[in-house]
N, C-alpha and C positions, 0 to 999 in steps of 0.2 A: 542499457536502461534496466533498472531495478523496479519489480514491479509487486504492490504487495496487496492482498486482498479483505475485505471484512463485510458483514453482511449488517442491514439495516440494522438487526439485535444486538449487533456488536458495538453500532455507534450507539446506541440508545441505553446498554449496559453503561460503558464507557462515561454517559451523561447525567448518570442515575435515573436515566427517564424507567430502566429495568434491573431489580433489585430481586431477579430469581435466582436459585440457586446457582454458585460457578461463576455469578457476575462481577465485572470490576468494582470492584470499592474504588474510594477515595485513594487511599493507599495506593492502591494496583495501579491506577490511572497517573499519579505521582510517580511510581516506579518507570510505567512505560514515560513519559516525559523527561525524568530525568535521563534513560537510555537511547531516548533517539537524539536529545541535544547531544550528547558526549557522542552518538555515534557517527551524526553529522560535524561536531567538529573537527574530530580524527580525520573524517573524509574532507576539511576542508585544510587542516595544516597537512597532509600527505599529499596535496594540489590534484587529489584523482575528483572532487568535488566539482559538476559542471552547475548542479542545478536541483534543489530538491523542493517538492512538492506533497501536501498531505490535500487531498479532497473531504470534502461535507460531505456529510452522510446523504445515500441514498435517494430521502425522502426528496432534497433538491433538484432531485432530475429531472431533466428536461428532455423528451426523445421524439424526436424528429423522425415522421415515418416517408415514404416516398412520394417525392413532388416537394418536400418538407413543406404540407399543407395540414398533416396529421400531427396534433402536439398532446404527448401522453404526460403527465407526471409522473413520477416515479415516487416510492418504489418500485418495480415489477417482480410481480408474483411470479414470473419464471425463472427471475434472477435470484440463485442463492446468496451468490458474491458477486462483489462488484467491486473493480480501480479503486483503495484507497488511498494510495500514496506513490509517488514514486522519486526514484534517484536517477539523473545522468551523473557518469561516471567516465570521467574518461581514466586508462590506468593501459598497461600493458597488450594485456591481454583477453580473452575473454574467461580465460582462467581464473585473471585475478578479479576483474567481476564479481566469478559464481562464488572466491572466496569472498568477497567483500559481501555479497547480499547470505552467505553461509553464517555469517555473525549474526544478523539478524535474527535466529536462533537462539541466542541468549537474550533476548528481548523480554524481558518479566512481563507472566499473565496467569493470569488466576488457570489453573488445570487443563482446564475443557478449552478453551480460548487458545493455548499455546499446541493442544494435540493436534489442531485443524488448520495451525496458520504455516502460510507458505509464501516462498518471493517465486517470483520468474525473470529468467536473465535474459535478456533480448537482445543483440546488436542493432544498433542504428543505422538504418540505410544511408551510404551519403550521395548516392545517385542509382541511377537503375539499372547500371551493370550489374546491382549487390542482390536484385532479386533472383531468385531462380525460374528466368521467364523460358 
């Protein structure tokens, strides 16, 4: 699993709801759309495509505390980032994974926006011998 991050200001750049300096324009937001279609179609004629997923922003959250009797909205002010998107992948290896989420690096964004953004490569448990109990 490919997992990638952004923070409430990011969705809210991305929407024009914030128009401070380094934020997506129209343009940029156009750039990043045109690059995830093309990057999701690659990963769907190369048959490594299980399953791709983008999340709402932040604001939408719903977080369930214990007993799930406690229900916060979100954002949360402790969270910087939060689950944007993600990709299953099935393909080889887990090599070819970290290179497959490693393109993701060429994903056009305004400066500040591309210095902080990052994926994490995760394998899928398919049973409980895979954890380290």
């Amino acid at each position: 699993m490919i997992l990638t991050y952004a923070s409430q200001r990011d969705y809210d750049q991305m929407t024009g709801k914030d128009s401070s300096p380094g934020a997506y324009g129209p343009e940029d937001f156009a750039a990043l759309h045109a690059f995830m279609t093309e990057f999701n179609k690659s990963l769907e004629e190369s048959g490594e495509l299980v399953e791709t997923r983008g999340l709402t922003a932040p604001v939408h959250t719903r977080r369930l505390g214990p007993g799930t009797n406690v229900v916060t909205d979100g954002p949360y002010a402790e969270a910087e980032e939060v689950l944007a998107g993600y990709w299953i992948v099935e393909c080889e290896s887990f090599d070819r994974a970290t290179e497959i989420a490693a393109r993701l690096g060429d994903c056009p964004a305004p400066p500040g926006v591309a210095a902080r953004g990052y994926a994490d490569v995760r394998p899928l448990a398919e049973s409980i011998e895979e954890f380290d109990l």
